[in-house]
VOGUDREN-404714 format. One record per residue (C-alpha): residue number from 1; residue in one letter; x, y, z negated. Coordinates in Angstrom, 1 decimal. Example, Ala and Ser with C-alpha at 12.3 -4.5 7.8 and 13.67 -1.06 7.14 Angstrom:
# residues 2
{n 1, res a, u 12.3, v -4.5, w -7.8}
{n 2, res s, u 13.7, v -1.1, w -7.1}
END
This chain:
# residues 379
{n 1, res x, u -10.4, v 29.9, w 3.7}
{n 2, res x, u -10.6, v 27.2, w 6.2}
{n 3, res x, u -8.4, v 24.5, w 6.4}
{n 4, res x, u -6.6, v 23.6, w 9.5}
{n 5, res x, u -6.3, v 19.8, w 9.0}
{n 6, res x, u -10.2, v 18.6, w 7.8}
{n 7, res x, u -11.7, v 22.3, w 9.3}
{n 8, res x, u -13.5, v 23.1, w 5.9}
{n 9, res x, u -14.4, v 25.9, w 3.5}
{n 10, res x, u -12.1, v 25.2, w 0.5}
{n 11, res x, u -9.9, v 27.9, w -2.3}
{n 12, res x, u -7.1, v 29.5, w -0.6}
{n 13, res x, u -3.9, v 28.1, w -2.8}
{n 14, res x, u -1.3, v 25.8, w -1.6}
{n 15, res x, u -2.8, v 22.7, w -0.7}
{n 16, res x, u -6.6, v 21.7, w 0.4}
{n 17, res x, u -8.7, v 19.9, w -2.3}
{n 18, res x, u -10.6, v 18.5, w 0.2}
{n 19, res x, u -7.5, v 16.6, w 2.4}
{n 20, res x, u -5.0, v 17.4, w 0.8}
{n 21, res x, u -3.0, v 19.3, w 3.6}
{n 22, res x, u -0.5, v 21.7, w 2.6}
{n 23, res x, u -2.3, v 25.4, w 3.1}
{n 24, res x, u 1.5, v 26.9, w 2.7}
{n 25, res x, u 3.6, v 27.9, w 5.8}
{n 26, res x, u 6.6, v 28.0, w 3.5}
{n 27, res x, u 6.1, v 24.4, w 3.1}
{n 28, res x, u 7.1, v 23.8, w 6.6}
{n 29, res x, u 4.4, v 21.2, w 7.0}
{n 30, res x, u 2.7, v 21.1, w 10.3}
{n 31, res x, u -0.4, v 22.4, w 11.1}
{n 32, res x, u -2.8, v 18.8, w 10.7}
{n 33, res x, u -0.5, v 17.2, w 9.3}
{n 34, res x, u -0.1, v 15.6, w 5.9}
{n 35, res x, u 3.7, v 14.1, w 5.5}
{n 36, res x, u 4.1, v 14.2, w 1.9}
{n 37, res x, u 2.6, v 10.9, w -0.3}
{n 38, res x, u -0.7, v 11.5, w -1.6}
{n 39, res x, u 0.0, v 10.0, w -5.5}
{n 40, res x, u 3.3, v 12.3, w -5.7}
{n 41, res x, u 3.2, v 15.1, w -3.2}
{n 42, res x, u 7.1, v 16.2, w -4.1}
{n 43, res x, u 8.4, v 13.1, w -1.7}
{n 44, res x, u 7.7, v 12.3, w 2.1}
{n 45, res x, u 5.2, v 9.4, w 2.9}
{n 46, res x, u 8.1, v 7.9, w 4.4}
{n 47, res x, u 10.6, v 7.4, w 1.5}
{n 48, res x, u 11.1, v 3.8, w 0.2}
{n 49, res x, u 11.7, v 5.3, w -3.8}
{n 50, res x, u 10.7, v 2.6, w -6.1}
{n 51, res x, u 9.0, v 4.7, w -8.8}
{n 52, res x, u 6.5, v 6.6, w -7.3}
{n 53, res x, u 5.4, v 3.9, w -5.1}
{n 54, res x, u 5.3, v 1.0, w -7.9}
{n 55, res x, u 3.7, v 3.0, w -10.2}
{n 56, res x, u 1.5, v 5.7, w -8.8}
{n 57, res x, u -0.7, v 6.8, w -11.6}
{n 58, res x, u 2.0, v 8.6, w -13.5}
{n 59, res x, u 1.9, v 12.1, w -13.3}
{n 60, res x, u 5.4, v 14.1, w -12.8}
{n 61, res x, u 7.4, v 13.9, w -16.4}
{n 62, res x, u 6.4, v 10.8, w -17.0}
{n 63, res x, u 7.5, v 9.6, w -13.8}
{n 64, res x, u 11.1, v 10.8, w -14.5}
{n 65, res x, u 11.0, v 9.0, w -18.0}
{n 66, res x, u 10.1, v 6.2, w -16.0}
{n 67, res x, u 12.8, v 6.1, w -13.6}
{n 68, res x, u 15.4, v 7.3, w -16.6}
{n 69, res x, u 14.4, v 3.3, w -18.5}
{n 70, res x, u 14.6, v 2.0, w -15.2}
{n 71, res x, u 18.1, v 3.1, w -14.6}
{n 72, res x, u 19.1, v 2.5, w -18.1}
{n 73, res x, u 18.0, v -1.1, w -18.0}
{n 74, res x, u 20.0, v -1.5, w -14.8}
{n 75, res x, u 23.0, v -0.4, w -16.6}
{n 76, res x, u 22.0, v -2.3, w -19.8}
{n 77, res x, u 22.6, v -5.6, w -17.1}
{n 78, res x, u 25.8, v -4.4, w -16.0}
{n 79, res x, u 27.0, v -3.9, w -19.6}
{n 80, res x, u 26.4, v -7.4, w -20.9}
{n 81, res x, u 27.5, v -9.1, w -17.3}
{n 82, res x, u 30.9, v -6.9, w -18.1}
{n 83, res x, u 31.4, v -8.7, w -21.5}
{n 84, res x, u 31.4, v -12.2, w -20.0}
{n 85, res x, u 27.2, v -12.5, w -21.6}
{n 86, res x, u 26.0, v -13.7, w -18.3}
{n 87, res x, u 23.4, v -15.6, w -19.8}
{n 88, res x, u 21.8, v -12.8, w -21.9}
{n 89, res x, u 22.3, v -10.7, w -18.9}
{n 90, res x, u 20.4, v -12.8, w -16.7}
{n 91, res x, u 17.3, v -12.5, w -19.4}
{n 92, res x, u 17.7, v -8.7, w -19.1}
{n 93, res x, u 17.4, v -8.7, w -15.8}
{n 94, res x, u 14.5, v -11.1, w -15.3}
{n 95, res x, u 12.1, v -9.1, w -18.0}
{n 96, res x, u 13.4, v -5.4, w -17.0}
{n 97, res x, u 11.0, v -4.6, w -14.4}
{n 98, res x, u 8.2, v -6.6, w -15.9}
{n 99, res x, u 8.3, v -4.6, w -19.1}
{n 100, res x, u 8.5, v -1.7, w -17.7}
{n 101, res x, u 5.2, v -2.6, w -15.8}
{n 102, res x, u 3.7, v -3.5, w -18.7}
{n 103, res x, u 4.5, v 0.2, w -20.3}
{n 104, res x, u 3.0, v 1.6, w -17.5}
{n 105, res x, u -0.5, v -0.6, w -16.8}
{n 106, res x, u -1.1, v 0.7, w -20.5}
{n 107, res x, u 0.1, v 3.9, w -20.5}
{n 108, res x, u -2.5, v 5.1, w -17.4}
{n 109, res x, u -5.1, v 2.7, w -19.0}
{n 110, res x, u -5.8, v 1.0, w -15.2}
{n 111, res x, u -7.5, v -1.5, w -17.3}
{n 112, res x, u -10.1, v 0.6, w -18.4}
{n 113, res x, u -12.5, v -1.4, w -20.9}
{n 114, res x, u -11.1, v -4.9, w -20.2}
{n 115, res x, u -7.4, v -4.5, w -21.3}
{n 116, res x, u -7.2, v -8.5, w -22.3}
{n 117, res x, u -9.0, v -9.9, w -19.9}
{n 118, res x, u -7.4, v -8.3, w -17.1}
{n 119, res x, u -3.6, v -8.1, w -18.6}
{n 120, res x, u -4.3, v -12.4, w -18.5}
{n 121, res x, u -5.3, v -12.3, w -14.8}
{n 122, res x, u -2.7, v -10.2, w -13.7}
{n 123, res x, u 0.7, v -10.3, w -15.5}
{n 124, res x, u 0.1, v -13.5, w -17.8}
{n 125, res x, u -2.1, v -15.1, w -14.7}
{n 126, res x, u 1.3, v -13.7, w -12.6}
{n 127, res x, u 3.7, v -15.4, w -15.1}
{n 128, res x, u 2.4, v -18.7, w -15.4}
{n 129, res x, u 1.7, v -19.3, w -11.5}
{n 130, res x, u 5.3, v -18.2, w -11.9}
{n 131, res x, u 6.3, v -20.8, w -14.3}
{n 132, res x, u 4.7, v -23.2, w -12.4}
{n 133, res x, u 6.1, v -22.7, w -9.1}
{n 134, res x, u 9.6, v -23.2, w -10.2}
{n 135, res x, u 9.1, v -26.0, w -12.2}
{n 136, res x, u 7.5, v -27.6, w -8.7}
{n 137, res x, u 10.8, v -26.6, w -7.1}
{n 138, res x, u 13.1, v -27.8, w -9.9}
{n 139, res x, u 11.0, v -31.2, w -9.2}
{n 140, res x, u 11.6, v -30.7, w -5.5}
{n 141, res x, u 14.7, v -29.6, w -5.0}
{n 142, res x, u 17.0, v -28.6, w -7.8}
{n 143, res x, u 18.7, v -25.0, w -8.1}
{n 144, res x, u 20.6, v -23.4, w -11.1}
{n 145, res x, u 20.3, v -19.2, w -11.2}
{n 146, res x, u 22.4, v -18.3, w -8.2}
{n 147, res x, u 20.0, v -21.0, w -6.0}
{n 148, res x, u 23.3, v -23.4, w -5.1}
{n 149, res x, u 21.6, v -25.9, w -3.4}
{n 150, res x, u 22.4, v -27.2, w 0.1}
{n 151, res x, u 21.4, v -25.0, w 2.7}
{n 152, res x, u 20.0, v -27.5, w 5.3}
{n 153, res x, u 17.5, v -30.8, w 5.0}
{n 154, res x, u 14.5, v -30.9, w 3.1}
{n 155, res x, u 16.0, v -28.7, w 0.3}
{n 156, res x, u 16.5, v -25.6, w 2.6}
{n 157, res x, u 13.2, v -26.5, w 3.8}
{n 158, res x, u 11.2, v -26.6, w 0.4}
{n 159, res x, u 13.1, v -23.7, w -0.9}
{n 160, res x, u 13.4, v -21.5, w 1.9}
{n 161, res x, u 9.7, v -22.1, w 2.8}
{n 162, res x, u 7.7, v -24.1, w 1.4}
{n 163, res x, u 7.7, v -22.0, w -2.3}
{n 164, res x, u 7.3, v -18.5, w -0.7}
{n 165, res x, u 4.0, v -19.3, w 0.7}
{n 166, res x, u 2.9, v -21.1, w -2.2}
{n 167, res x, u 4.2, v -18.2, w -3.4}
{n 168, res x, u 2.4, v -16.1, w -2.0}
{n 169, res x, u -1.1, v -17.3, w -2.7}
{n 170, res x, u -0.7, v -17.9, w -6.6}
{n 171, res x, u 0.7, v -14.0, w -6.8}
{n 172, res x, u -2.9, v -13.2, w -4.8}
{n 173, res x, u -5.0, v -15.1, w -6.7}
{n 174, res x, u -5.4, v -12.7, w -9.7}
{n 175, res x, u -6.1, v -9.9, w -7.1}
{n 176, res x, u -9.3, v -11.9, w -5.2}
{n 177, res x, u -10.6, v -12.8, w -9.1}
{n 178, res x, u -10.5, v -9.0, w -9.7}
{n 179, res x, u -11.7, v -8.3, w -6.1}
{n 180, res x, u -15.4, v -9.2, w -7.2}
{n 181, res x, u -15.4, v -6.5, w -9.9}
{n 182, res x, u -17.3, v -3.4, w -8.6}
{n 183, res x, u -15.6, v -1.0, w -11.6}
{n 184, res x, u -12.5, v -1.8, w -9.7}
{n 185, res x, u -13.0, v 0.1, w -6.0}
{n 186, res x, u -9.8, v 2.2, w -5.6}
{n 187, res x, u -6.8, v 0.7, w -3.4}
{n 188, res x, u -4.8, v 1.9, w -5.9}
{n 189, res x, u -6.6, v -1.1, w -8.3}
{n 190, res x, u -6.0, v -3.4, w -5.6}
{n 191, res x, u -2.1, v -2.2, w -5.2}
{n 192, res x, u -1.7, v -2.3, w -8.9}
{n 193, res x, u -2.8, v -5.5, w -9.4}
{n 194, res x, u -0.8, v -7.5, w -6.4}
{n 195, res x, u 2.0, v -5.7, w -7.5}
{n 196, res x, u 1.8, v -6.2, w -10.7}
{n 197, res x, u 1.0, v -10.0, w -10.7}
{n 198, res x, u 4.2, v -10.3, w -8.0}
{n 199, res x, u 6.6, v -8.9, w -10.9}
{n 200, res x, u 5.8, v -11.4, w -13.8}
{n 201, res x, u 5.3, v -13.9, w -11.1}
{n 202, res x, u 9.0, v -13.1, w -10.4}
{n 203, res x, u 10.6, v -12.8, w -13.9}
{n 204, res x, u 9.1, v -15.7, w -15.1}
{n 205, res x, u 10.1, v -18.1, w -11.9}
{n 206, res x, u 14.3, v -16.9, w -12.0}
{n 207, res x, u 13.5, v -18.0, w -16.1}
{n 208, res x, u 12.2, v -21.3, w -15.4}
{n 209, res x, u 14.5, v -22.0, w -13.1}
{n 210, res x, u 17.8, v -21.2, w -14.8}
{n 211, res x, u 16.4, v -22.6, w -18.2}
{n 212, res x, u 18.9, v -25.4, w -18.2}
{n 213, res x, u 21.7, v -22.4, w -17.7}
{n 214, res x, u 20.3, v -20.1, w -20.3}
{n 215, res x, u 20.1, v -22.9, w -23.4}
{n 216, res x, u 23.7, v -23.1, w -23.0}
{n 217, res x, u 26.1, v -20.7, w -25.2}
{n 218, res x, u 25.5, v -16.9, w -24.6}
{n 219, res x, u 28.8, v -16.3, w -23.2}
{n 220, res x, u 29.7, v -18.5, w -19.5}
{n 221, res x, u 33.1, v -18.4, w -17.3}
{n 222, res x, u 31.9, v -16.8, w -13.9}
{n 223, res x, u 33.3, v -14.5, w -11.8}
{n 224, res x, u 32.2, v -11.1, w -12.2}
{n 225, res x, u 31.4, v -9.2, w -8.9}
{n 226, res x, u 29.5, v -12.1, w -7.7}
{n 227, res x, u 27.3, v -12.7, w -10.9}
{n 228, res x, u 26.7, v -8.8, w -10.7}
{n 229, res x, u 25.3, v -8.8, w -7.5}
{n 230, res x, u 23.1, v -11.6, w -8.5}
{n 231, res x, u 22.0, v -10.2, w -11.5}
{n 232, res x, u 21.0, v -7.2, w -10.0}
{n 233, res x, u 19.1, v -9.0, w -7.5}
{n 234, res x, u 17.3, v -10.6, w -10.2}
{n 235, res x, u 17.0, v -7.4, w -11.7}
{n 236, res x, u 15.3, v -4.8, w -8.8}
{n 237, res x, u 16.0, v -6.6, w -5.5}
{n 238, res x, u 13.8, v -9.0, w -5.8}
{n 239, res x, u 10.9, v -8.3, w -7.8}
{n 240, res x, u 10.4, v -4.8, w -6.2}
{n 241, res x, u 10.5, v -6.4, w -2.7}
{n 242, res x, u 7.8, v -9.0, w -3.6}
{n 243, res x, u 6.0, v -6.1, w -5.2}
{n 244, res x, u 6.0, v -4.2, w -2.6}
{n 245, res x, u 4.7, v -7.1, w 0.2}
{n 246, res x, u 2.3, v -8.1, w -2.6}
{n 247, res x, u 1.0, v -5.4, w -3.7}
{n 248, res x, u 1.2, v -3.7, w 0.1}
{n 249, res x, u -1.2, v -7.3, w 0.6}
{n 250, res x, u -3.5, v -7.5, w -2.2}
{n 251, res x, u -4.4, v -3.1, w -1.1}
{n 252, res x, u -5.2, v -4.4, w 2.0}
{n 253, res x, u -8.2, v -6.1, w 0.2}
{n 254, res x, u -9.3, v -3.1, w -1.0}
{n 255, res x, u -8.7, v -1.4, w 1.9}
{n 256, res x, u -11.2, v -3.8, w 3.7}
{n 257, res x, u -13.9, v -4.7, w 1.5}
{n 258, res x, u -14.1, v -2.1, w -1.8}
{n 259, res x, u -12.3, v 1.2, w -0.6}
{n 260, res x, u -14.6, v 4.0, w 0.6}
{n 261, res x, u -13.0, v 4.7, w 3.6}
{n 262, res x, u -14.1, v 6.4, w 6.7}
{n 263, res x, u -11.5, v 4.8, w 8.9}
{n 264, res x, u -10.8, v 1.1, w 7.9}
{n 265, res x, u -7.8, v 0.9, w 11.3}
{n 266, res x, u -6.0, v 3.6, w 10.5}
{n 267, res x, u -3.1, v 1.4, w 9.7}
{n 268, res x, u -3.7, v -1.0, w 12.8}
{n 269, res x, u -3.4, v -4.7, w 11.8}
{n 270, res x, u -1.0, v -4.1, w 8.9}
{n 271, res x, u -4.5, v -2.5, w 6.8}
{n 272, res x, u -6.7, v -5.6, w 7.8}
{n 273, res x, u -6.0, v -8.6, w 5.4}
{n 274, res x, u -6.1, v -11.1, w 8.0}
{n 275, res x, u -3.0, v -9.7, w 9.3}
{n 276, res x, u -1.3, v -8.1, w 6.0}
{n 277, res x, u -1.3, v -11.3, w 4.0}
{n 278, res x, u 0.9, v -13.7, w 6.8}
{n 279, res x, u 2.9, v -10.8, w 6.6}
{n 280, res x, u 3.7, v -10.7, w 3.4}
{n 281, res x, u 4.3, v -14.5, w 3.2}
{n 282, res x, u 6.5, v -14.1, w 6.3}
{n 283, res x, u 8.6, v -11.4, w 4.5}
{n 284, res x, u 9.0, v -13.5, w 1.3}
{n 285, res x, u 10.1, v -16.5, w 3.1}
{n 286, res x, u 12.7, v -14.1, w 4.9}
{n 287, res x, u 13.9, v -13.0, w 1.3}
{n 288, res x, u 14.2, v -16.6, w 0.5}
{n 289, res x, u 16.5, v -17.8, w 3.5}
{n 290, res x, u 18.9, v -14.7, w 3.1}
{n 291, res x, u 19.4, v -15.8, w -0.3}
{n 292, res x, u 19.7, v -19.0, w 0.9}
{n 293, res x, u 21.9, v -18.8, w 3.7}
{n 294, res x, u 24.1, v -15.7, w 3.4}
{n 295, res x, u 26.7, v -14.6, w 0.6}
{n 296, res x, u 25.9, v -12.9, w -2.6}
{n 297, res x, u 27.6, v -9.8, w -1.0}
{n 298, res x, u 25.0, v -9.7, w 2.1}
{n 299, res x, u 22.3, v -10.9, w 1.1}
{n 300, res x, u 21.6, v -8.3, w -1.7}
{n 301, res x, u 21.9, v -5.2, w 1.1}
{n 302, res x, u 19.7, v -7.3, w 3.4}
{n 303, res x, u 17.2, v -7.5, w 0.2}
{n 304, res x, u 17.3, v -3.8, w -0.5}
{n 305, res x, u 16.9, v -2.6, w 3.2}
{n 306, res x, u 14.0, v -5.7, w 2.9}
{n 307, res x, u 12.2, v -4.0, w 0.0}
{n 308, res x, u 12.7, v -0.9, w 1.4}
{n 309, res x, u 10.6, v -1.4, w 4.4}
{n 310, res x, u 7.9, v -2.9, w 2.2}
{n 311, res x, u 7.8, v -0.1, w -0.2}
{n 312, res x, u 7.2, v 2.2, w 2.9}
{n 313, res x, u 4.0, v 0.1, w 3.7}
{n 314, res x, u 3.2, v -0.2, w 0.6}
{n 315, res x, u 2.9, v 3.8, w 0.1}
{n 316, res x, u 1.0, v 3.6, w 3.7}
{n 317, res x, u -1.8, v 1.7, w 2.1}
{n 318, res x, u -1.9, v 4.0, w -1.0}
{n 319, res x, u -1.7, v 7.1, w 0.9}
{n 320, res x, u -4.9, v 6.3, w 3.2}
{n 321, res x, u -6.6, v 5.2, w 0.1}
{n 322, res x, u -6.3, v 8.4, w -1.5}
{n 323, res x, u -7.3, v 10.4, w 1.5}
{n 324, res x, u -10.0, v 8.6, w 3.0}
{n 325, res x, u -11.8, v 9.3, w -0.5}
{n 326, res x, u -11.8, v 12.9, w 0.3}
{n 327, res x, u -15.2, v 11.7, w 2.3}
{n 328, res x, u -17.7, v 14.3, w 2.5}
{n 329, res x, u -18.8, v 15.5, w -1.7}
{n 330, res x, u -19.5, v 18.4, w -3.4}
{n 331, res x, u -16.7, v 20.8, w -4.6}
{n 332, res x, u -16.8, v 20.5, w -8.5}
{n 333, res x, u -16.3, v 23.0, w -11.0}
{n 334, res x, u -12.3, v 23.7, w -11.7}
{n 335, res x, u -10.0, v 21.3, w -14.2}
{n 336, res x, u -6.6, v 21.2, w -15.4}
{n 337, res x, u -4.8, v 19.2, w -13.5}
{n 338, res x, u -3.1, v 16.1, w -15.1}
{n 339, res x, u -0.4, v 16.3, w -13.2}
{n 340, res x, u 1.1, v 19.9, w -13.1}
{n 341, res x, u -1.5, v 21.6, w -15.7}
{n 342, res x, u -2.9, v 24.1, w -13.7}
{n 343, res x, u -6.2, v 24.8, w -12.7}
{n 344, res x, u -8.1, v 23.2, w -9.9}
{n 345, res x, u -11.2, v 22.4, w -8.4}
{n 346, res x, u -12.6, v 19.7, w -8.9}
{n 347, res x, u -12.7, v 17.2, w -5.9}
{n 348, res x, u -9.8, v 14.8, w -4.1}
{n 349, res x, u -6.9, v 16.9, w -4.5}
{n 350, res x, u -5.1, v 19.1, w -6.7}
{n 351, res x, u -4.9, v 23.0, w -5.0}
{n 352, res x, u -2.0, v 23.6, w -7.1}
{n 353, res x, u 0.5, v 20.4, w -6.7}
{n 354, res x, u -1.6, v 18.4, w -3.7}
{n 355, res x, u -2.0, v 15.3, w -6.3}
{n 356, res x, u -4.5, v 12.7, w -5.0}
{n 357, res x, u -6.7, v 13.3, w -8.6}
{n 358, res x, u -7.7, v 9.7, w -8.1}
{n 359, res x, u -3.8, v 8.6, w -8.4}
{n 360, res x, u -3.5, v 10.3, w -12.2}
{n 361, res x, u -4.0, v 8.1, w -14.9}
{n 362, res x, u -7.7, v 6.7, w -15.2}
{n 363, res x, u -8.2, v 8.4, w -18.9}
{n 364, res x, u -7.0, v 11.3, w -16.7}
{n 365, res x, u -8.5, v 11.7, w -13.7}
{n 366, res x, u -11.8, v 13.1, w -13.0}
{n 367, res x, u -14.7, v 11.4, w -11.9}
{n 368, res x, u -15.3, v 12.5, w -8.1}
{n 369, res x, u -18.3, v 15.0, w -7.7}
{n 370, res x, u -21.5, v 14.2, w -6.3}
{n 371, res x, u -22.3, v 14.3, w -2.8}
{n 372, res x, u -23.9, v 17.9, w -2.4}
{n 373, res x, u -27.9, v 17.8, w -2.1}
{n 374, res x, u -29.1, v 17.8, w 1.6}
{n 375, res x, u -30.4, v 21.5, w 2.6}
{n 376, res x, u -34.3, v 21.6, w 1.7}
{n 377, res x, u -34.2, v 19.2, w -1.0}
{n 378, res x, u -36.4, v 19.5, w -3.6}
{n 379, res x, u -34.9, v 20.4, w -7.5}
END
């Protein structure tokens, strides 16, 4: 049949291999138009969920595993905040999101043949720019765990600005080390490792800089509610929202200069790196002043609507990645899909579940087809 959106020959099932459009009318999807994110084609392009846009390589059960340990962790915080262990709690919640980022970097192999090598740039490279950010800002301008300093002067200043944008370019610099590497052309490399780099960047630097808090007994006087709010935007607030700007940044790379893309503006400005990576920065030093300047009880909403918005343009720049590799090649012979284990053909899309193939895990996913040989060529 021929599809309505890309106007090509492809099976007849319920999505198009080729651009991933839905083929369905039950599905309710428009005719030309693809509204459901390429890397997990059961959610809109528009929903900010945490997951699926974080970690995009994971096919469907283990994506609910994933967000089960997520949850549990969360509550794992809660727990030990409840029993007065604030200072074990606030450990918790600084490593939660990094190990599970760890689990999942190994578990769809996106390191391919260089685990080591690339594990150092990203998360350990990510960790120590991390470390070494807050100890500039404990030499700066002093701060315990819940960032009590005084909001105005030089402090506010440093704080509130300076260490977001110096931020900002020690979380990218694993990502343009990695840029150079040919074996790594996908945006989704380039998303995974910004993102990746932000969340040890993050867990290390609330570490560092509540180190003298933490050597103190495991059990602190504090009230609870507050402490709980902070804690869990030590926990997810915070490190999914520089993930997401991050990561959203360091795809833009990709996007630009190793993608294979048809249409490098289809995202206007926010796609172009020029543009994405102020962006970023800006957003990060916006995190930083609401913590700064508002209470415990706003500022974590503010975060979370923050982070939201960011993991929208984060899945943006993974979604065009995914499609714009549908370029013109040859329809390959059919596969089981990673994803929902039926049969498909081989090209950019699953026919079965509309997976981007190229978002399943690398050990996983198939290697795209060749282009098909020009009419009159010789054999």
């Amino acid at each position: 049949m021929k599809c309505d959106n890309c106007s090509l020959e492809v099976p007849a099932r319920n999505w198009c291999v080729r651009c991933g459009s839905s083929l369905a009318e039950e599905t309710g999807t428009a005719k030309g138009e693809r509204d459901r994110f390429a890397a997990a084609p059961n959610e809109r392009l528009s929903l900010p969920a945490v997951v699926s846009t974080l970690f995009p390589q994971l096919p469907n059960d283990s994506m609910q595993t994933f967000r089960v340990t997520l949850a549990l962790g969360v509550v794992t915080v809660v727990v030990l905040a409840a029993f007065g262990l604030f200072p074990v709690a606030l450990v918790a919640a600084a490593i939660l999101v990094p190990l599970i980022t760890v689990t999942y970097l190994y578990d769809v192999d996106v390191y391919e043949d260089q685990p080591l090598y690339v594990v150092g740039l990203t998360m350990v490279g990510g960790a120590l720019g991390g470390v070494a950010i807050a100890l500039l800002a404990r030499a700066i301008a002093p701060a315990d765990a819940s960032f009590a300093i005084d909001a105005s002067g030089v402090d506010a200043l440093v704080r509130g600005v300076v260490i977001p944008l110096l931020s900002a370019v020690v979380i990218l610099l694993p990502a343009l080390v990695l840029l150079r590497y040919p074996k790594f052309n996908d945006v989704l490399d380039g998303s995974t490792f910004g993102a990746a780099a932000a969340i040890s960047f993050t867990g290390a630097e609330v570490l560092v800089q509540s180190y003298s808090y933490l050597s103190g007994s495991l059990s602190a006087d504090g009230m609870f509610l507050p402490w709980m709010l902070r804690l869990l935007s030590v926990a997810v607030a915070v490190p999914v929202l520089t993930a997401a700007v991050m990561g959203a940044a360091a795809a833009a790379l990709w996007l630009r200069y190793r993608a294979t893309v048809r249409d490098r503006d289809a995202l206007g400005a926010l796609g172009r790196p020029a543009v994405a990576i102020p962006v970023a920065a800006a957003v990060l030093i916006m995190a930083a002043l609401v913590q700064l300047y508002l209470p415990v009880g706003v500022s974590l909403p503010v975060l979370v609507l923050i982070a939201a918005a960011g993991l929208v343009w984060l899945r943006q720049v993974i979604h065009l990645g995914l499609l714009q590799e549908a370029a013109e090649v040859g329809m390959g012979p059919e596969i089981t899909c990673a994803n929902c284990g039926h049969q498909t053909a081989q090209h950019t899309f699953c026919s079965h579940c509309g997976v981007a193939l190229r978002a399943l895990p690398k050990g996983r996913a198939p290697e795209p087809p060749p282009p098909p040989e020009p009419s009159g060529a010789q054999a």
